[in-house]
C-alpha positions in Angstrom: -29.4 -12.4 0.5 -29.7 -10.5 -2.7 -31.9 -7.0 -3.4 -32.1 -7.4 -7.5 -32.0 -10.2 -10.2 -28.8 -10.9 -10.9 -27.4 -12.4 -14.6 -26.2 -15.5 -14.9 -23.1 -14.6 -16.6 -20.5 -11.7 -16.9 -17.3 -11.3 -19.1 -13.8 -10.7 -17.9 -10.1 -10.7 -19.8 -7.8 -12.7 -19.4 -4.1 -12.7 -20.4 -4.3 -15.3 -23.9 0.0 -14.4 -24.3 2.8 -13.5 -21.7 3.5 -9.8 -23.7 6.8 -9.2 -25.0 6.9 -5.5 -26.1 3.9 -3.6 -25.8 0.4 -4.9 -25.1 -1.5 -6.0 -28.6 -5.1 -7.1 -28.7 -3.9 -11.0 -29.3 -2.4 -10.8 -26.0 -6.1 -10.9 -24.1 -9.5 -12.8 -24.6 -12.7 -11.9 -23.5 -14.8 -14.4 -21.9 -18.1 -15.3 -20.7 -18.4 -16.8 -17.4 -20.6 -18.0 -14.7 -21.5 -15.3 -12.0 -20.9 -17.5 -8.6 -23.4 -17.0 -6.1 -21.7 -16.5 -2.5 -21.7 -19.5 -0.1 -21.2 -19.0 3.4 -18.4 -16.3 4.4 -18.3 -14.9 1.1 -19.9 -11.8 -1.1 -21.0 -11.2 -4.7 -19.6 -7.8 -5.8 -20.9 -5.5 -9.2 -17.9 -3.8 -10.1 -18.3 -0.1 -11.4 -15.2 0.8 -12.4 -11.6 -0.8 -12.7 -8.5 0.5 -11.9 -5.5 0.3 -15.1 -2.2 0.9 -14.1 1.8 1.1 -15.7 2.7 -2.0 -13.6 0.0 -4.4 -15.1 2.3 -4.2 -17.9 5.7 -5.2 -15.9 3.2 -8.7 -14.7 2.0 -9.5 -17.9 5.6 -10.8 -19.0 6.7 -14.4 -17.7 9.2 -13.2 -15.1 8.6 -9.7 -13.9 10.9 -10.3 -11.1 8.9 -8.2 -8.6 8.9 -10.8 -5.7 5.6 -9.1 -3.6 3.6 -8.5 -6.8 2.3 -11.9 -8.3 2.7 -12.4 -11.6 -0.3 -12.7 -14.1 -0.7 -16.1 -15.3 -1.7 -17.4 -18.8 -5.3 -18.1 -18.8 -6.1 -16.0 -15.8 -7.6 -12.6 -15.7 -4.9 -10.0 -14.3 -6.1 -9.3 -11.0 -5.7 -5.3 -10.0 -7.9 -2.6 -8.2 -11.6 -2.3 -8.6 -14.4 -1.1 -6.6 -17.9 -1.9 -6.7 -21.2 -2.5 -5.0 -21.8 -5.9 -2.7 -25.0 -7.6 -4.6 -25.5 -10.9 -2.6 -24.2 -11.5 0.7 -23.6 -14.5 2.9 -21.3 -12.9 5.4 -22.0 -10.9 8.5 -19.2 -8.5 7.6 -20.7 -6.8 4.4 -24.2 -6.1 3.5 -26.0 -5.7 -0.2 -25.4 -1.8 -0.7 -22.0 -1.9 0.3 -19.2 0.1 -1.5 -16.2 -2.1 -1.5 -12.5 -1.5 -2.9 -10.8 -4.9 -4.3 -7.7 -5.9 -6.2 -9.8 -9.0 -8.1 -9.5 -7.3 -11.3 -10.5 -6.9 -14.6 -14.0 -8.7 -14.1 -17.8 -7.3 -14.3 -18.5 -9.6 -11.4 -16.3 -10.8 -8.3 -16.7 -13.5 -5.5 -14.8 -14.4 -2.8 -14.5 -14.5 1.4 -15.6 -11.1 3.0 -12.3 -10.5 4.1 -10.4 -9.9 0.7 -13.0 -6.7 0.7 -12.4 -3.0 1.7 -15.3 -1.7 2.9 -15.5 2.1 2.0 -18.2 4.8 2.9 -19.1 6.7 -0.3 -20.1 10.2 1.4 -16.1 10.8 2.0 -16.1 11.6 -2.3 -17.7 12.6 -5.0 -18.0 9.5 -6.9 -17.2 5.9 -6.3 -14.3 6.4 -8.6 -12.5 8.6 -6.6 -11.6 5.7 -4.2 -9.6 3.8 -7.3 -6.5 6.3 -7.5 -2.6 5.9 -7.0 -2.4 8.6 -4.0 -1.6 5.3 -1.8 1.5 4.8 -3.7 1.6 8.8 -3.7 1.5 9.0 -0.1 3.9 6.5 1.5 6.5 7.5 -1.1 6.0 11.0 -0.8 4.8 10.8 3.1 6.8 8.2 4.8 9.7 7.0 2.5 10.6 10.9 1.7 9.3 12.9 4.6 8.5 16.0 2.5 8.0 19.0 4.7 8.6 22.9 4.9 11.9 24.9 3.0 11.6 21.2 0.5 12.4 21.9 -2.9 11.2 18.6 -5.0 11.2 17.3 -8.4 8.8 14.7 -9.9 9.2 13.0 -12.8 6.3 11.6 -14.9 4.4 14.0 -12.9 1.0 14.2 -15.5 0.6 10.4 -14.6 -1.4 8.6 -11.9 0.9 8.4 -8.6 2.7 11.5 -10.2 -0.6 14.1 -10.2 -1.1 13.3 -6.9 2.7 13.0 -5.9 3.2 16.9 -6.2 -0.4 17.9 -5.0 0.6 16.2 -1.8 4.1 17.5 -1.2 2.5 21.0 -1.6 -0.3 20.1 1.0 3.0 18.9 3.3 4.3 22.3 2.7 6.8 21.9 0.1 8.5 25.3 -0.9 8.9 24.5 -4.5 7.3 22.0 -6.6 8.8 20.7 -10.2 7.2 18.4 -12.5 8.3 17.0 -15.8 6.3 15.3 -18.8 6.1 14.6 -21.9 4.6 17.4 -24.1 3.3 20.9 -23.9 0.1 20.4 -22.8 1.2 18.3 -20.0 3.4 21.2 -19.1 1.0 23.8 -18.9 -1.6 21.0 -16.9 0.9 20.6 -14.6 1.2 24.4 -13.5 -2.6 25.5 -14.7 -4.8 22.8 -12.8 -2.5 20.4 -10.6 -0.8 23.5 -9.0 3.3 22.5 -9.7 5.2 25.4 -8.9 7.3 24.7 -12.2 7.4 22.4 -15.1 9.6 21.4 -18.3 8.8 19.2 -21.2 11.9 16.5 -20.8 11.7 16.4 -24.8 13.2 20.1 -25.2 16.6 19.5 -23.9 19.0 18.2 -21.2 16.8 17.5 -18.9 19.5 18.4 -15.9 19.9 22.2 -17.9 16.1 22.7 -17.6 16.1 21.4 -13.7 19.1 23.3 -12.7 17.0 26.1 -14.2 14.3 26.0 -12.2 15.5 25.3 -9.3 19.0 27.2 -9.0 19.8 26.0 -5.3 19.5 22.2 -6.3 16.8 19.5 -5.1 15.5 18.1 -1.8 13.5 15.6 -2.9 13.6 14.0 -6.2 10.1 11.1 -6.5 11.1 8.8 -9.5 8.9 7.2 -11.8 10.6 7.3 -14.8 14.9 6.4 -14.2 16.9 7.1 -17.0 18.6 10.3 -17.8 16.2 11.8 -15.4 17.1 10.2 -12.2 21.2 11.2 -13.6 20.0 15.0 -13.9 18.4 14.4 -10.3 21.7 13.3 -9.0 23.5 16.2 -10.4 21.0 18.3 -9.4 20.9 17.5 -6.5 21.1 20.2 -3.3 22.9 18.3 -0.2 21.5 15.6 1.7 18.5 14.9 -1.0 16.6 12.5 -0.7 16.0 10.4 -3.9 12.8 8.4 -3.7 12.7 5.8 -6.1 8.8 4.3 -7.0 9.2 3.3 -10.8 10.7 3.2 -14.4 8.9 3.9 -16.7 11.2 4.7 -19.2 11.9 0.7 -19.3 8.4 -0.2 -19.3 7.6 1.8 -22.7 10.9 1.7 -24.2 14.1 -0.4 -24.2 15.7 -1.6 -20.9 18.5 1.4 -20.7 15.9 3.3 -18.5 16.4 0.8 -15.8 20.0 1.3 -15.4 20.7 4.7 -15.8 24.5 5.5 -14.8 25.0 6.9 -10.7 27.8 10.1 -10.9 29.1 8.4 -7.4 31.1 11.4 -6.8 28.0 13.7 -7.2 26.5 11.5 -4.7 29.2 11.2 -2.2 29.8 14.7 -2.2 26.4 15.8 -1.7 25.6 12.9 0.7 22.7 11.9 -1.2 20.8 9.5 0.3 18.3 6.8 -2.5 15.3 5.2 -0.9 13.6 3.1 -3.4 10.2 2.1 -2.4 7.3 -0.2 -3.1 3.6 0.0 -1.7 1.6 -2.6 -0.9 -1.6 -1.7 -0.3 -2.2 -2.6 3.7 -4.9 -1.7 5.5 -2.9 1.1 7.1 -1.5 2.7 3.8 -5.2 2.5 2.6 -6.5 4.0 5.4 -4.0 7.0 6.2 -4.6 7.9 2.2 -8.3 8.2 2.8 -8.1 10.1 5.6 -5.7 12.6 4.3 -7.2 12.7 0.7 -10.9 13.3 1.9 -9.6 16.3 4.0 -7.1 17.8 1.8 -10.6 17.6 -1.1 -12.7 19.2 1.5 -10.2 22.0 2.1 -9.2 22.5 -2.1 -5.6 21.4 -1.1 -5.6 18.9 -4.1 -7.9 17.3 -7.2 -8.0 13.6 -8.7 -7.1 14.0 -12.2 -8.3 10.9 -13.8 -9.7 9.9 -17.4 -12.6 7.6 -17.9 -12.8 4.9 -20.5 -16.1 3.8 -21.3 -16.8 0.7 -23.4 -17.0 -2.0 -20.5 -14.3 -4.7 -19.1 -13.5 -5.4 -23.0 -11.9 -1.8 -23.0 -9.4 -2.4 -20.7 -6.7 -3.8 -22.8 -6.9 -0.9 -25.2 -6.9 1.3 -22.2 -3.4 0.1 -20.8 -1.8 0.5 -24.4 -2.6 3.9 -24.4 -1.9 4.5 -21.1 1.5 3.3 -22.0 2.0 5.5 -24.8 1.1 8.4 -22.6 -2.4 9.2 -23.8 -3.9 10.2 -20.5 -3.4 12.7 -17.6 -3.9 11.3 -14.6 -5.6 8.3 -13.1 -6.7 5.6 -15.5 -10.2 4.0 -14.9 -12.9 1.8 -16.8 -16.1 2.2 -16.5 -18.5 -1.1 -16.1 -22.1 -0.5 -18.2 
């Protein structure tokens, strides 16, 4: 059943406090608790790394109002992706060895039914952590919802961040013409353009951000990917070249900041005129969004059509509150992950 000697406990967080402005260390506990040993059907997974996104903050208050996502409960440990190695086994379906992807969450340990496991084959990456990315999200925005192809001139906002990174790589390896980003200082800039391959980028601090996107791209936007509303999804509007296509996937600009961002004001007249057409979107993870990702990802790496940018953050399940703070105040490029010891 099992190939090692396996502790008797683990730690995982839990949320102590529904969080009200941004994340604080009062707002989680780290516990100690009993590793389960699988009964029939089910699998004991060793997590190696866990996945920290912009959303977990949007669940950690007491009404998120995001109907498909369940809300993080008081006492509970926020669940969220993970991917680790099956320990113990009492399932036909999985074996010890295993490399499995999960969304049980912030935990050094995980039990449950067979099923609620996606089983993975390493050799398709590098690392294990390659497999806990946003390109899913990426993807079916960027692939299905927008349908970016050739002569597409597109515009991402937050584009240094985890869906964002991979957002633009993969409207380039669709065959976009022209590829804008925008974030949040100059280094971000210059990443953008020198290792992510964005055709263009503007920092939106340094002025209207519509004057900068008109700027770069003189004969208006295709595609516009959102992730941040605010005064960048109005510049997108007026921006706009006809028949765009705005793809909606996030606000971040609400998440780290007041509400305004998740409201910002529609020029109707803009978007009449130009027959603009806004698709807002949410992912959910199937099996066939996870899979088509994979597919395209591994081949895309294996031909240098795209990178994972991603940060690790060592220090164990107990750094993972820390790491969503600074995630939310824009410390990282990229992917967010923690690292289990």
């Amino acid at each position: 059943m099992t190939a090692q000697t396996l502790p008797a406990t683990g730690k995982e967080v839990r949320l102590a406090r529904y969080v009200v402005n941004q994340p604080a260390k009062d707002d989680f506990e780290v516990v100690e608790v009993y590793v389960a040993q699988p009964t029939s059907g089910n699998v004991l997974v060793r997590n190696l790394y866990l996945q920290v996104t912009a959303v977990m903050r949007d669940l950690m208050t007491e009404d998120p109002g995001l109907p498909m996502m369940p809300a993080y409960k008081v006492g509970e440990r926020p669940w969220g992706g993970a991917v680790g190695v099956v320990v113990a086994s009492e399932s036909p379906d999985l074996a010890v060895g295993d490399t499995v992807q999960h969304m049980d969450g912030w935990t050094e340990f995980s039990t449950g039914p067979a099923a609620q496991y996606f089983k993975v084959d390493p050799s398709w990456y590098p690392g294990p952590e390659y497999f806990l990315n946003q390109g899913i999200t990426a993807y079916h925005g960027m692939a299905d919802v927008a349908e970016v192809g050739e002569d597409d001139v597109v515009f991402v906002s937050n584009a240094a961040g985890g869906v964002g990174s991979l957002a633009g790589q993969i409207a380039k390896a669709r065959g976009a013409k022209r590829v804008i980003g925008s974030a949040g200082s100059a280094e971000k800039v210059e990443y953008l353009t020198k290792e992510l391959g964005y055709d263009a980028a503007f920092n939106y601090k340094d002025g209207p951000v519509v004057d900068q996107l008109r700027e770069l791209a003189p004969d208006g936007i295709n595609v516009f990917f959102d992730l941040v509303g605010g005064e960048q999804f109005e510049a997108a509007v007026q921006a706009s070249a006809q028949g765009a296509r705005l793809v909606l996937g996030g606000a971040v600009s609400a998440q780290t900041g007041n509400a305004e961002g998740a409201f910002p004001k529609l020029d109707i007249m803009a978007g009449i005129i130009r027959q603009i057409v806004i698709k807002p979107f949410s992912t959910y993870h199937t099996p066939e969004q996870i899979q088509a990702w994979n597919q395209h990802f591994a081949q895309w790496l294996q031909e240098g059509k795209i990178v994972l940018p991603y940060t690790v953050v060592e220090g164990g399940v107990d750094a993972a509150p820390e790491a969503l703070t600074a995630l939310l105040g824009g410390a990282y490029k990229g992917n967010v992950l923690v690292k289990i010891s």
